[in-house]
C-alpha positions as CSV (number, residue, x, y, z in Angstrom):
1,X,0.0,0.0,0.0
2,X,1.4,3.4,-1.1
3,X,2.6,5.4,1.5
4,X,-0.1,4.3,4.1
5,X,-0.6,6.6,7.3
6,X,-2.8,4.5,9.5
7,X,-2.0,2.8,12.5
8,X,-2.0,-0.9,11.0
9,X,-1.9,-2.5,8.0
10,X,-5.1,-2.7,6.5
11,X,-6.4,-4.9,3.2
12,X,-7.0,-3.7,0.1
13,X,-10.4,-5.6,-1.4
14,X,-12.1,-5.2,-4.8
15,X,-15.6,-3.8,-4.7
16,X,-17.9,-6.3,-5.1
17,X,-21.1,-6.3,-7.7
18,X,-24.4,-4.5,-5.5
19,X,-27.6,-5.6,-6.6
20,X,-30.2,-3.3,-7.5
21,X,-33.4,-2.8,-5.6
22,X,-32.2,-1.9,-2.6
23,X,-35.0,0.6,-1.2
24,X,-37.8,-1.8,-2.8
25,X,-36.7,-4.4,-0.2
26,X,-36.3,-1.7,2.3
27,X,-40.1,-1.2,1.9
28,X,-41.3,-4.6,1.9
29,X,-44.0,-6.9,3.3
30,X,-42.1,-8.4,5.4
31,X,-40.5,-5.3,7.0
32,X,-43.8,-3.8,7.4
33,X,-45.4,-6.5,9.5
34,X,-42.1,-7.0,11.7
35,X,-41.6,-5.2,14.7
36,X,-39.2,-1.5,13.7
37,X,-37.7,0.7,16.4
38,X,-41.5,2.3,16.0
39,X,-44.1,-0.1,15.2
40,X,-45.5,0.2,12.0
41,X,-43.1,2.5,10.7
42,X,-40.7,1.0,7.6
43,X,-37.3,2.3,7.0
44,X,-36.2,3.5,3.6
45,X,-33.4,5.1,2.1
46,X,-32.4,7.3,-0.9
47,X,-29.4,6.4,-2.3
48,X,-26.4,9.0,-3.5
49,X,-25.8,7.4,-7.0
50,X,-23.3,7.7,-9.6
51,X,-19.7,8.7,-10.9
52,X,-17.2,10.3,-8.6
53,X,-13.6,11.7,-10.1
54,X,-10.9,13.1,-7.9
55,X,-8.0,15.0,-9.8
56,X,-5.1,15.9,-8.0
57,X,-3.7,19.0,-10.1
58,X,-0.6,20.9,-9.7
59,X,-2.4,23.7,-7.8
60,X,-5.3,22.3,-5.5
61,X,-7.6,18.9,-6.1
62,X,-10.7,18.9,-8.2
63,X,-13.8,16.4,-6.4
64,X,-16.5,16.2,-8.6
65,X,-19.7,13.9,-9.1
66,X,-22.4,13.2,-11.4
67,X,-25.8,11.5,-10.6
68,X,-27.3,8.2,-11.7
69,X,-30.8,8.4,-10.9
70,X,-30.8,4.6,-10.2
71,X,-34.1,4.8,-8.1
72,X,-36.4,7.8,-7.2
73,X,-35.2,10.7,-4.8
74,X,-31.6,9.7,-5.9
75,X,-29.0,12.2,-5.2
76,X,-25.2,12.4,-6.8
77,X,-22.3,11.1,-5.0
78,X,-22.6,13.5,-1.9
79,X,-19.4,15.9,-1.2
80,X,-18.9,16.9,2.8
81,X,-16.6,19.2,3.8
82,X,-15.3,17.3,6.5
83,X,-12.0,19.7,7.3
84,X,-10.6,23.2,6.0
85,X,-8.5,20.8,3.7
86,X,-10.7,17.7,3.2
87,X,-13.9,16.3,1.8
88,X,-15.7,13.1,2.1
89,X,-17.1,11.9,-0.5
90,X,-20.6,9.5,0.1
91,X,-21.7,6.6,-2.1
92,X,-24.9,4.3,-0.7
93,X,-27.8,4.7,1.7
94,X,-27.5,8.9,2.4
95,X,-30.9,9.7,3.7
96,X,-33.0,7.5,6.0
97,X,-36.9,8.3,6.2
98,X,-40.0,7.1,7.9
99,X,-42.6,7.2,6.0
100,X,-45.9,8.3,7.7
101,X,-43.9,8.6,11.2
102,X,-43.5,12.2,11.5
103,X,-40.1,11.6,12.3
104,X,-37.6,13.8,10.9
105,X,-34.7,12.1,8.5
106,X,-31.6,10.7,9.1
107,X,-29.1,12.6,7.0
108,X,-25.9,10.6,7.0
109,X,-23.6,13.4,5.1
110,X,-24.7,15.5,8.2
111,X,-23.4,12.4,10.7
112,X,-20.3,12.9,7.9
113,X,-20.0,16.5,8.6
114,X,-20.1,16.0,12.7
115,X,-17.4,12.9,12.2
116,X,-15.1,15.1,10.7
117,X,-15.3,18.0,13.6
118,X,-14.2,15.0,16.1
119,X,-10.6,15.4,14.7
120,X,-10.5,19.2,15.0
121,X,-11.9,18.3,18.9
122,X,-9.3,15.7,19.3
123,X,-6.3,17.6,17.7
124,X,-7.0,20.6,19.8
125,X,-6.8,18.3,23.1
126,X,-3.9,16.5,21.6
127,X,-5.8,13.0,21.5
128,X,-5.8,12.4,18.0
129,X,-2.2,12.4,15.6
130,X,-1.9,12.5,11.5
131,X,-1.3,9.0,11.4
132,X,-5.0,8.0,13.3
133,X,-7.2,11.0,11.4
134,X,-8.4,8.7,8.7
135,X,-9.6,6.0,10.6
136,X,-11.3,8.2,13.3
137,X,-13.2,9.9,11.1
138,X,-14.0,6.1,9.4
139,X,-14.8,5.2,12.7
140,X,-17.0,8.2,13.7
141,X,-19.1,7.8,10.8
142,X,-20.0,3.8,11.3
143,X,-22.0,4.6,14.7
144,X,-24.8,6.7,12.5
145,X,-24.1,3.9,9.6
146,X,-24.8,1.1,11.8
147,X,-27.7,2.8,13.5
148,X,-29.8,3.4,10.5
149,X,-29.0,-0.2,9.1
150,X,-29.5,-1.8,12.6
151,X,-33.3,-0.8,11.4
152,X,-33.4,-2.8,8.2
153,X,-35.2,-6.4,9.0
154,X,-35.8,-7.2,5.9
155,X,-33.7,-8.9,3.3
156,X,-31.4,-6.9,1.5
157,X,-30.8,-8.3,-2.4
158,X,-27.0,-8.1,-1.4
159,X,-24.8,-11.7,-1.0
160,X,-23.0,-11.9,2.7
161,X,-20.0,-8.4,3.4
162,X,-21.0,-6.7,0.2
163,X,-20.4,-3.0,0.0
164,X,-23.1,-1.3,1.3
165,X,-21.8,2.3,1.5
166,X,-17.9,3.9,-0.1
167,X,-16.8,6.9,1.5
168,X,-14.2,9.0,-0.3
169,X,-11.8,10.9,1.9
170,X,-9.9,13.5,-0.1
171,X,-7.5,16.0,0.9
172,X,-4.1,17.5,1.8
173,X,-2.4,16.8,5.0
174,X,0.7,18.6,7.0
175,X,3.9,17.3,5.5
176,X,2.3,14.8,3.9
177,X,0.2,16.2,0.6
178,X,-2.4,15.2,-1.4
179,X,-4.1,12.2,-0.4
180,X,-7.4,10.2,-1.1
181,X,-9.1,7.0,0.6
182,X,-11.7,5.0,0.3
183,X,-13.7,3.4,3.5
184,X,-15.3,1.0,2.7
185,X,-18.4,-0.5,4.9
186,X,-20.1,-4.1,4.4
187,X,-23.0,-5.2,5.3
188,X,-24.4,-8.6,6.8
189,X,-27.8,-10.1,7.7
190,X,-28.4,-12.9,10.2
191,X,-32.2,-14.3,10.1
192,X,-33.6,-14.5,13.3
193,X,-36.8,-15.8,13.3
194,X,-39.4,-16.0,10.0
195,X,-38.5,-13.3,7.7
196,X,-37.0,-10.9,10.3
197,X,-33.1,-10.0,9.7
198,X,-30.6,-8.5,12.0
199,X,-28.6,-6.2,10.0
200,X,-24.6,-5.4,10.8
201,X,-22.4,-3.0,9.4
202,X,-18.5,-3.7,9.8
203,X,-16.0,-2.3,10.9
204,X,-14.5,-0.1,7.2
205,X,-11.9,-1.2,5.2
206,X,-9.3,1.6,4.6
207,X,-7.7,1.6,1.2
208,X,-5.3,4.2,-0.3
209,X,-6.0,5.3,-4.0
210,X,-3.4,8.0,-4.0
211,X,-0.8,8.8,-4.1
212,X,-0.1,5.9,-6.3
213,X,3.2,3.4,-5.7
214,X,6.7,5.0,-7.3
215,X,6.4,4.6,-11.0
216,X,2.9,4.4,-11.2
217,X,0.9,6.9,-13.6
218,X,-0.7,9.9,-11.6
219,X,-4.1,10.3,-13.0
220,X,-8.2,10.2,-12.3
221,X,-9.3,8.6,-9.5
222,X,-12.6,7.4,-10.1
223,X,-15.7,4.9,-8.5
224,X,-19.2,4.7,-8.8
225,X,-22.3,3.3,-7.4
226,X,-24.1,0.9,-7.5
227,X,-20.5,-0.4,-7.5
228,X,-21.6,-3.5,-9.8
229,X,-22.6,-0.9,-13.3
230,X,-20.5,-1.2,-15.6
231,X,-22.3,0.9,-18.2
232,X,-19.7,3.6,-18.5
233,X,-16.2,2.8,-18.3
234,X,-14.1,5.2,-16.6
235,X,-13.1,8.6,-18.1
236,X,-9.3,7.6,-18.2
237,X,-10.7,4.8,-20.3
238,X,-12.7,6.8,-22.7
239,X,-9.8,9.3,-23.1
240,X,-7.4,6.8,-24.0
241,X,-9.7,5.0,-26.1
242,X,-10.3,8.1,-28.3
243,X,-14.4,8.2,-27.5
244,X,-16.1,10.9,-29.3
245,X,-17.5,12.4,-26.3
246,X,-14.2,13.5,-24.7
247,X,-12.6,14.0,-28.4
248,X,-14.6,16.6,-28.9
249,X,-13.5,18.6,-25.4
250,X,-9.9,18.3,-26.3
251,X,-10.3,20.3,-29.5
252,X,-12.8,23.1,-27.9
253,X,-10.3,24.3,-25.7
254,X,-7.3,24.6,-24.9
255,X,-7.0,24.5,-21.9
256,X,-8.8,21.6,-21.6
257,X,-6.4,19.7,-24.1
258,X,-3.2,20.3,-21.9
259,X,-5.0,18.6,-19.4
260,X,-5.8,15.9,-21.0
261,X,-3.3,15.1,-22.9
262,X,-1.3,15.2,-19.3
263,X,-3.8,12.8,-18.0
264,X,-3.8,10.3,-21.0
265,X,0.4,10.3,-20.4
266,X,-0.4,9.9,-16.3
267,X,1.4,13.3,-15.2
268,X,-1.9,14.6,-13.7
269,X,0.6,16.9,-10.9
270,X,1.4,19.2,-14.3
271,X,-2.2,20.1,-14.8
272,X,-3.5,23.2,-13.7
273,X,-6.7,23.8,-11.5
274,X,-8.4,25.8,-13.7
275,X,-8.0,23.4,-16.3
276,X,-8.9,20.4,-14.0
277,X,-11.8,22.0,-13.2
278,X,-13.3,22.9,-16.9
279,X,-12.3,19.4,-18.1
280,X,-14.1,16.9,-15.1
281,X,-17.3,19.8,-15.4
282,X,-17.3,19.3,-19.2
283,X,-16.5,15.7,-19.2
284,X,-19.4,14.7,-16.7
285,X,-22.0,16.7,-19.1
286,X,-20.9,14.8,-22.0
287,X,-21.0,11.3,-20.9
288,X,-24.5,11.7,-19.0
289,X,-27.9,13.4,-19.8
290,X,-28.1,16.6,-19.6
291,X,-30.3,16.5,-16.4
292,X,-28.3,15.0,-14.2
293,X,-26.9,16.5,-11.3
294,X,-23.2,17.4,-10.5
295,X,-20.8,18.6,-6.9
296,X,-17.8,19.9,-7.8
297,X,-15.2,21.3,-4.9
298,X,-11.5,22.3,-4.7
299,X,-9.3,21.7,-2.0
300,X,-6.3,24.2,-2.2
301,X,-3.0,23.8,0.1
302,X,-3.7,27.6,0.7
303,X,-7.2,28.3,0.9
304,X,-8.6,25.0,1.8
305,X,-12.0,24.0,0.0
306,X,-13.9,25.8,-2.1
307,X,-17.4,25.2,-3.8
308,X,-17.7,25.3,-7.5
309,X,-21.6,23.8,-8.2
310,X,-23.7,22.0,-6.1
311,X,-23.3,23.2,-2.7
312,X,-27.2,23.6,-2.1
313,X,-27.6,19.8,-2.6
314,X,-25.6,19.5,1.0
315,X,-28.5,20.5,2.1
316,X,-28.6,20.6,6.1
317,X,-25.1,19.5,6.7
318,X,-23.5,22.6,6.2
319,X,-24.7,25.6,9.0
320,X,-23.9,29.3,7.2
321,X,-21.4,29.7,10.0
322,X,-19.5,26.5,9.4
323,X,-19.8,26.5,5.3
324,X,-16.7,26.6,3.2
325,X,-16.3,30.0,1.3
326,X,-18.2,30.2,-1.7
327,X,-15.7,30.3,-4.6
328,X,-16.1,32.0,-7.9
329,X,-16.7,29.6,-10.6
330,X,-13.5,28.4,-12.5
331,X,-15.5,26.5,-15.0
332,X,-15.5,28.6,-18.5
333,X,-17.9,27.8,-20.8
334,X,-15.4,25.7,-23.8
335,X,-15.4,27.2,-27.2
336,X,-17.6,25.4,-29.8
337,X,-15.1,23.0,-31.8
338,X,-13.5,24.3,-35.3
């Protein structure tokens, strides 16, 4: 593992296929006529769906996401601010309602949010070091995780430790750089009696997608969800593949050609921001309909992160007082093609 910061060693596993159809069993027979944590009252979740793409650049990182409305009331891979210089990015079950309860939902990139102030809590009282910030934030974040799945008696279309939520962590740290991981949580079922399931989440798994090992190329670092589509390959693919789609934004701009050309040769340090930025934005729009959502955020070593689109999909999780500053756009609209 490249340059690995945590405590222990920790495996490196391949995403396994999901099955669709989560929220359908979520809702079913079954469920309904078992005993919840309120009687009567099912559990369901909307899923945050889709592509998400990190680009460390020369100048600052580029996090952005697209939607895949998979099922209604999806959302796009969710970006937290979970730091002044780090984001968490959430695939899976992101919010957790009621229906007919009256109770208010369970918003799981606000549990993200709060996870991510425990380090600043534990740094300031000297608890907490570099090496152990990862996995306490992973840690933080599976109490919420495990409380809203804890709910889910029904069977879940999933085979035993699938993935049942990725979380992105993306960012710059002292003396160290740029950094991202991926957490990765698993579910399991146990049946108890009839159709009634006790659900589990795991302990994460904590695996280190960049920086990449010496001599590897630095480029995109991409995932999706449900992790088992493989109806798009990746953008690095489609780039080096020649695909139309992306064709077509390396000759509208310029800027957007230097990056990625870069890219395609795996020297993604040499690309700058702004370029990073147009390039993911303009990518994302040409490789999905035109109604699907998009996040985009920088993280700067000098300014910390910075919204580009899509902030007012965070929704709750970010208080005025606590929000990121709102950055200009750095997305220019590319020049039709000669």
């Amino acid at each position: 593992m490249p340059n690995a910061r945590l405590a222990r060693p920790l495996a490196a596993l391949l995403l396994p296929g999901l099955l669709g159809g989560m929220s359908a069993a979520m809702e079913s027979r079954a469920a309904r006529q078992e005993a919840q944590t309120e009687a009567g009252n099912e559990i369901v979740a909307n899923l945050a769906a889709g592509r998400a793409a990190v680009l460390v650049c020369k100048d600052g990182i580029v996090v952005a996401t697209a939607e895949a409305p998979v099922e209604p009331n999806t959302l796009p891979p969710v970006i937290v601010p979970v730091s002044a210089f780090r984001v968490g990015v959430l695939l899976g079950p992101v919010e957790w309602t009621w229906p007919g309860s009256g109770r208010r939902a369970l918003r799981l990139d606000v549990a993200l949010h709060t996870a991510g102030g425990t380090i600043g809590r534990l740094q300031a009282s000297k608890d907490v070091n570099a090496a152990t910030d990862i996995e306490t934030i992973g840690l933080a974040f599976l109490s919420p995780l495990r409380t809203a799945a804890g709910q889910l008696h029904s069977r879940l279309p999933i085979e035993r430790d699938e993935i049942f939520t990725e979380l992105l962590l993306v960012g710059y740290e002292k003396d160290y750089g740029a950094e991202v991981w991926s957490l990765r949580y698993r579910v399991e079922q146990n049946l108890l009696r009839g159709e009634f399931y006790q659900t589990t989440v795991h302990r994460p798994e904590f695996i280190q997608l960049y920086p990449p090992e010496k001599g590897q190329p630095r480029t995109l670092v991409e995932t999706h969800y449900p992790p088992g589509d493989n109806s798009e390959p990746p953008l690095v693919d489609l780039l080096k593949t020649g695909d139309s789609r992306i064709a077509t934004l390396r000759r509208a701009d310029a800027g957007m050609g230097r990056a990625a050309d870069l890219l395609e040769k795996g020297d993604s340090r040499k690309v700058l921001l702004v370029d990073g930025v147009e390039l993911l934005r303009a990518a994302l729009q040409a490789v999905t309909p035109r109604d699907r959502r998009q996040m985009i955020a920088t993280i700067r070593e000098d300014k910390g992160v910075e919204w580009v689109l899509g902030e007012e999909m965070a929704g709750p999780a970010y208080p005025k007082d606590n929000r990121a500053p709102a950055a200009p756009s750095l997305y220019k609209q590319p020049r039709p093609p000669q």
